[in-house]
N, C-alpha and C positions, 0 to 999 in steps of 0.2 A: 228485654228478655221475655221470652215465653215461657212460663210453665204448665208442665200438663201432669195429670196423672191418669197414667194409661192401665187397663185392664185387660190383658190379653188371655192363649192359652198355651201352653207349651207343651208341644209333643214329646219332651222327654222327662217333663217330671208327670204327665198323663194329667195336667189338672190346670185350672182357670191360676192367674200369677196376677202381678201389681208390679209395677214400677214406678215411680215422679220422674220428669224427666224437664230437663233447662236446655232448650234451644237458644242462641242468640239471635236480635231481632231487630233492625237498622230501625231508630228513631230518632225524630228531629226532637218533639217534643212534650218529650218526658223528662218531669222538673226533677233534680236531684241523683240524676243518673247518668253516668258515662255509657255509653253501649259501644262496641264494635261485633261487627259483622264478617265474618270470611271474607277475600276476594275470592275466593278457591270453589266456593259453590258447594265445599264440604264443612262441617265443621271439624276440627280438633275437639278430641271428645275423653272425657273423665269418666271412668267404671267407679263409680264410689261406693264402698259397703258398710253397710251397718253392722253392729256390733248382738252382743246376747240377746241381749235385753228390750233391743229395738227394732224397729220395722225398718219398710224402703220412707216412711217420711220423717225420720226422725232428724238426716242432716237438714232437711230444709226446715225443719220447726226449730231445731234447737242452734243453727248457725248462722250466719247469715253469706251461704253458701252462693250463694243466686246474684248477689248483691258483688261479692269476690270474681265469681266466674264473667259478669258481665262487660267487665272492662278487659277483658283477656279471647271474645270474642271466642270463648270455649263451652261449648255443649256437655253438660252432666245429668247419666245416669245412676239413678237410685235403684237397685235394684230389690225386692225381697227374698228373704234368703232362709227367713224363720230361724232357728237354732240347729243348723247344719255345721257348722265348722266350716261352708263351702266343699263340703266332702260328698261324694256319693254313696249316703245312708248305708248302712248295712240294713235298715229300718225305717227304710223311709225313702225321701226322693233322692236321685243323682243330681243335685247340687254341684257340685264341681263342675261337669259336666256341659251344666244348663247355662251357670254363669259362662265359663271360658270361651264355651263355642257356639250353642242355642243362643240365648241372649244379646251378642253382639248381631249376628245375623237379621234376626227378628228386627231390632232396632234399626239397625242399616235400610230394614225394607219400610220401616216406616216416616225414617227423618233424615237427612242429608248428613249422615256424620261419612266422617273418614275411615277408611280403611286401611289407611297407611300409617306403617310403624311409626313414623315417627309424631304422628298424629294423636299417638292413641297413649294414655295414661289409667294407672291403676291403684285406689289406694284405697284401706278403711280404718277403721279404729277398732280395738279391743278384738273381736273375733274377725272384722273384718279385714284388720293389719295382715293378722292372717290367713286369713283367705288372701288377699292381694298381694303376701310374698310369695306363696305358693304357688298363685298363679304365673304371677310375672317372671321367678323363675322358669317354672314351667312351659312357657310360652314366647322366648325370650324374643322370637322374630313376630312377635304380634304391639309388644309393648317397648314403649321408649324411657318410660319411669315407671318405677313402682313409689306407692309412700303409706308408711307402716307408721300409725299415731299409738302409742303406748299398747305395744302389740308385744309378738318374737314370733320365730320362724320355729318351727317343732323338728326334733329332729329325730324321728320314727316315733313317737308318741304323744300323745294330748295332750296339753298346756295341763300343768299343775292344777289342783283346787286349793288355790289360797287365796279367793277373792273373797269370803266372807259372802256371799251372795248365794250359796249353795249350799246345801248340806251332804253328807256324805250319802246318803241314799240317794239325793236327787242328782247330785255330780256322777255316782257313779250309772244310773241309769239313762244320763245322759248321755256319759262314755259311750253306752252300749247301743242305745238307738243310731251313732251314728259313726260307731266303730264297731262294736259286736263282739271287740275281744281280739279282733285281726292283732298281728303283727306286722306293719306296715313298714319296717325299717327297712331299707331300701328300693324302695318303693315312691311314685313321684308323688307320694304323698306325704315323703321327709324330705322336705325342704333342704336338709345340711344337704341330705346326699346326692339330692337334684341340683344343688347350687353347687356344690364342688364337680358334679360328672359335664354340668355344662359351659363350666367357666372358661375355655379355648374355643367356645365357638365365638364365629367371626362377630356377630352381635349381641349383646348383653341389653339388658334393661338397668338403666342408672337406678339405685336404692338410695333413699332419703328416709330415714327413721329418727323418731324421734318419740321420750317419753320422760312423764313429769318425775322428778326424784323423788316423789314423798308417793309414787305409785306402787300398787299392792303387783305385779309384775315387773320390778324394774329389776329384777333379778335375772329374770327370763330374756329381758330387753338388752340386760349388759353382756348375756350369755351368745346371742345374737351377734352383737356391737364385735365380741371376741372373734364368732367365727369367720365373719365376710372381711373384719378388718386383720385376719390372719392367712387369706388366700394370697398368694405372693400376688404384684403388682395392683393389686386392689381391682380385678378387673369386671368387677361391677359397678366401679367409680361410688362406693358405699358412702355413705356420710350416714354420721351419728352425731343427735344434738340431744343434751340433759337441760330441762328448765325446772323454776320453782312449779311444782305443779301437783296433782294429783290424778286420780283413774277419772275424768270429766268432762262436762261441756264445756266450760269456759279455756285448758287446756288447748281442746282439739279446733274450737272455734277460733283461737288466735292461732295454731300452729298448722292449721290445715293455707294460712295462709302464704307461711315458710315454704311449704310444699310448694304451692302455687310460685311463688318467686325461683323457687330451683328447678322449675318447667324451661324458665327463660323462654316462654312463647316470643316466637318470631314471624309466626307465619304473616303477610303482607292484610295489615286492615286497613279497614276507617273508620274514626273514630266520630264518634258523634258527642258532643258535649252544651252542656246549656251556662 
């Protein structure tokens, strides 16, 4: 595998961006590592998002993500996203935006990934769960999974402040830099109401969530778990998984690679091993 950490600019947030990004990379001999490579000349490619608290390098520091993706012959983007919610700022940058549709494009002009639905995967942790249900809803003919790590989907309003991590002045100042106070219920920026008005279209993005029980949102998470597994025929093919766990690395580090397993990558490789 290849890793790079790219520093470009992006015309719609108007400012210099970062991203980490894992290509896969045919070797004969490199000790202790499986690798495949596309035959496709594309890669299948992972949107991966950071959470509050973290940057675009914090999966590849704290998982060992690189190592996962490498025998699956799947290319991952780290994107940065700062403390946007994945929203377009009332106060700040268009985030939503930049990820969903800037972003991939840019990427495409730089590295051989794929552009094809069913190529293409979306997941984060914590703030990035949500940002990646959001989008994957929202975008249903661009992505083929979403996967939500100790996350939930909002449904016209901001995730609660019950992480302990904030305080009420700085939670609600948060709100405001990147809400402003809107009222966005109905709006494709409430997930319920974006996932129910799109669930009869002809393709869906399969949902794979999952979060630790002794987690400071797993209330939010079960609230979630309720709504997608009460849409008649389940037609986001939802899955909901509870483990011993907590809001963490070690969590997302073992269950990011459950995600990975419910990809069921097929695309045609070779595998190289030593």
């Amino acid at each position: 595998m290849a890793f790079m950490q790219v520093q470009f600019f992006s015309e719609m947030l108007h400012m210099a961006v970062s991203a980490d990004v894992i290509i896969p990379q045919a070797v004969t001999k490199e000790i202790g590592q499986a690798s495949r490579e596309s035959q496709k000349g594309e890669h299948p490619v992972l949107w991966l998002l950071h959470g509050a608290t973290d940057d675009h390098t914090t999966w590849q520091r704290r998982t060992s993500i690189e190592r996962y993706a490498a025998s699956l012959g799947l290319a991952v983007v780290m994107p940065a996203a700062h403390l946007s919610s994945y929203t377009d700022m009332a106060h700040g940058g268009a985030f939503y935006h930049y990820i969903a549709e800037e972003l991939p494009e840019i990427m495409r002009g730089f590295f051989p990934l794929s552009a094809k639905r069913e190529d293409n995967f979306i997941a984060g942790n914590s703030m990035g769960g949500y940002g990646a249900l959001k989008i994957g809803v929202n975008y249903p003919d661009r992505y083929e999974a979403v996967g939500c790590f100790s996350s939930a989907a909002n449904r016209g309003r901001p995730l609660a402040n019950n992480s302990g991590l904030f305080d009420e002045e700085t939670w609600n100042m948060r709100n405001y830099m990147q809400y402003g106070g809107r009222d966005f219920a109905g709006t494709y920026e409430d997930t319920f109401f974006m996932a129910r008005k799109n669930k009869d279209l002809p393709v869906l993005p399969r949902i794979f969530h999952t979060c630790g029980k002794d987690d400071f949102l797993i209330d939010q998470a079960r609230e979630t778990r309720d709504f997608f597994m009460g849409l008649e025929g389940n037609p986001y093919r939802y899955v909901y998984e509870e483990h011993e766990g907590v809001h963490g690395w070690d969590y997302w580090d073992e269950h990011i690679r459950d995600f990975l397993d419910f990809l069921k990558l097929e695309s045609p490789m070779t595998e190289i091993a030593n």
